[in-house]
C-alpha positions in Angstrom: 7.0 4.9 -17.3 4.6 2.1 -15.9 1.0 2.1 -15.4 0.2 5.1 -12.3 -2.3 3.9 -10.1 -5.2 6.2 -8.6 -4.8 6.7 -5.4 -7.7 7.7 -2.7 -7.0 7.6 1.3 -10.3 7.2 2.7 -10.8 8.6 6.7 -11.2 5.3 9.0 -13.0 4.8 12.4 -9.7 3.9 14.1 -6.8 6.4 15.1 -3.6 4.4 13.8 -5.2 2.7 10.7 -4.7 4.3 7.5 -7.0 3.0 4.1 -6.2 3.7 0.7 -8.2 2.7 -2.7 -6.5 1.9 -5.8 -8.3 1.9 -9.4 -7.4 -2.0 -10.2 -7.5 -4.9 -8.0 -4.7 -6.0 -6.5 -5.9 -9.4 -5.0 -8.2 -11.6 -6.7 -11.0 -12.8 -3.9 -8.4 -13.7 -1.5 -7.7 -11.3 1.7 -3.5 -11.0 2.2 -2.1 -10.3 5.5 1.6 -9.0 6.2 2.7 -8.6 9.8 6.5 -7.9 9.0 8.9 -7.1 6.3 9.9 -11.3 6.2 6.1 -12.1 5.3 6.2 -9.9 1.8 8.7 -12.3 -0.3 6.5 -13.3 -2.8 6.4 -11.0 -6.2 2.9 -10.5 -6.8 1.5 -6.6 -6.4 0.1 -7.1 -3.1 3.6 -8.6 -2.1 5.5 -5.7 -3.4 2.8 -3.1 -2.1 3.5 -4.3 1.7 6.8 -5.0 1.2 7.5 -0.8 0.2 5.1 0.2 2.6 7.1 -1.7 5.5 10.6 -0.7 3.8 8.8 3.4 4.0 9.1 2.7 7.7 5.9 3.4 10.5 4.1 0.3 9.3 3.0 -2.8 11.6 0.8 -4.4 9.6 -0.5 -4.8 5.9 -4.0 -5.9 4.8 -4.8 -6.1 0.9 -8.2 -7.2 -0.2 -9.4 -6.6 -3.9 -8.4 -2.9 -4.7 -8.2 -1.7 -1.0 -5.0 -1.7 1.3 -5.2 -0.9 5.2 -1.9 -0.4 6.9 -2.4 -0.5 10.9 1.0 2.3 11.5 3.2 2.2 14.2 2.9 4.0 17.4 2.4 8.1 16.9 3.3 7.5 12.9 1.4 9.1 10.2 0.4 7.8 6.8 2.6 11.1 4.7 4.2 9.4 2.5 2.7 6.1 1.9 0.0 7.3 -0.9 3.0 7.9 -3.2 4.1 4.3 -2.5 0.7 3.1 -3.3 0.5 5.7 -6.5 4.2 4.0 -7.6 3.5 0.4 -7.2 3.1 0.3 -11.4 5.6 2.8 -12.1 8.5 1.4 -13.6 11.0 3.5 -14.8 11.9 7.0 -12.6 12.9 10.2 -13.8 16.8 10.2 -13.0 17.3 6.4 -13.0 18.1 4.2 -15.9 16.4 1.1 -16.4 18.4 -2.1 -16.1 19.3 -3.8 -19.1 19.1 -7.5 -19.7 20.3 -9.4 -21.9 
């Protein structure tokens, strides 16, 4: 259960740079940058976006502005995969996996 997210890749000029569009912002006005796995410790969405795509491997950098994320991928690594990450970031509770309890 969770909120899903729309997902869109959109094609971009540069071989290497994958773009994806989501259906609710992620960042207010504010541009966030992530250049490693160490730089996504905060808990806000764009935090754990970058931090997944890093941990789904192929990434070298992160960019989230508003409801768009660009991930500049490693060398001769595609973007299969990462538009599930992106679709999941709301998701919450997995088929298969019990939810923690608290308390």
């Amino acid at each position: 259960m969770g909120q899903s997210v729309t997902v869109t890749e959109r094609p971009t000029g540069r071989s290497g740079v994958a773009r994806f569009e989501v259906n609710r912002p992620l960042t207010g006005m504010g541009h966030e940058r992530y250049a490693s796995l160490e730089d996504c410790s905060g808990s806000r969405p764009p935090d754990v976006l970058a931090r997944r795509l890093f941990e789904h491997g192929g990434v070298k950098a992160v960019h989230v502005y508003g409801n768009q994320i660009t991930v500049e991928l490693d060398d001769f690594r595609t973007s299969e995969g990462m538009l599930d990450v992106v679709r999941g970031l709301f998701t919450h509770y997995v088929e298969g996996v019990e939810p923690k309890k608290f308390g």
